[in-house]
N, C-alpha and C positions, 0 to 999 in steps of 0.2 A: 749160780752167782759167778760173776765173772771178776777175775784178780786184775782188769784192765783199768788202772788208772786216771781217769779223765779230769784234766789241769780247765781250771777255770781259765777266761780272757777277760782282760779288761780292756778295754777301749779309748783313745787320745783321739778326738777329731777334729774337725773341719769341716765347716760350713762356708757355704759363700750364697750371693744371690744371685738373679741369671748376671748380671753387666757384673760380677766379679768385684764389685766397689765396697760391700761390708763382709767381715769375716767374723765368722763366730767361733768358738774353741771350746770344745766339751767331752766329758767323760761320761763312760757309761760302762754296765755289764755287758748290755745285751746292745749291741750295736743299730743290727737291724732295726728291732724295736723302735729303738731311739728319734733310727732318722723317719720311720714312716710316720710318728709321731709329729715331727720336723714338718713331713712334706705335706699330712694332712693338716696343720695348723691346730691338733687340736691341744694344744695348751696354750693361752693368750701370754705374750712375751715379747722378749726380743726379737727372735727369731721369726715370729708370726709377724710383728711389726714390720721387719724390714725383709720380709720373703727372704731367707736364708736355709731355703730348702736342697741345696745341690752339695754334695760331699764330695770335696775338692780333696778330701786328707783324710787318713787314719794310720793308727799303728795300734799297737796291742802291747801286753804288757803281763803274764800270769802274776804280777805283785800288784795288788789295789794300791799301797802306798806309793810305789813308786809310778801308778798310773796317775794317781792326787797330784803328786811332787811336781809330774810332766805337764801337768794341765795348768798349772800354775805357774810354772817355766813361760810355759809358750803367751799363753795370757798377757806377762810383762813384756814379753817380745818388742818389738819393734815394726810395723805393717812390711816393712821389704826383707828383714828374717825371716819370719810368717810365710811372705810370696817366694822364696827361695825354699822353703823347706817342700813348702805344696810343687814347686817347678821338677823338683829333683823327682817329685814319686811319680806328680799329673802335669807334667809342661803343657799340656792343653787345655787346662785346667774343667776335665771333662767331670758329669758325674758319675761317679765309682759308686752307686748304690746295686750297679747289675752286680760288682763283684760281690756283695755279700748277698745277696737274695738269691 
C-alpha cells in the first residue's frame, strides 16, 4: 500500500462553438470525460444545440466548493470578461482538448 496522497481536481471550463459566437461555462470532476461527452453530443442540451464542442478554457481547482463558487462567477460574467479570460490562457482561441487526453 502506498502512503502516496493523490488530491482530487475539479474542473472550471469553457466551451465555445467552431465561429467562437456561444460560450458555455461548466464544472466537472473528470474533465476529459466531460468534454468528449460535449463533442459526441451525447446528452441533448445546450451544448448539443448550439455545437459547443471546442474547449477554449479550463482551470482546476482540488476544492469542489470553490470550483461551484468559480462556475458561478464566470457564469454572471459579462461575454468580453469571459473573452479576455480565454485570450490570456488561448489567444487563438484553439481547442485544448489534446492537452487533457
Amino acid at each position: 500500500m502506498s502512503d502516496e496522497i493523490t488530491e482530487e481536481l475539479f474542473y472550471i471550463y469553457i466551451l465555445s462553438n467552431e465561429k467562437n459566437t456561444i460560450l458555455y461555462v461548466g464544472f466537472t470532476k473528470n474533465l476529459k470525460r466531460r468534454v468528449l461527452q460535449h463533442k459526441s453530443k451525447s446528452s441533448k442540451g445546450f451544448t448539443s444545440q448550439y455545437k459547443c464542442t471546442k474547449l477554449v478554457y479550463f482551470e482546476s481547482t482540488i476544492y469542489v466548493l470553490n470550483a461551484i463558487k468559480r462556475e458561478k462567477q464566470i457564469k454572471k460574467w459579462n461575454r468580453e470578461w469571459k473573452e479576455n479570460l480565454i485570450n490570456d490562457m488561448n489567444p487563438d482561441w484553439n481547442d485544448l482538448y489534446w492537452m487533457i487526453s
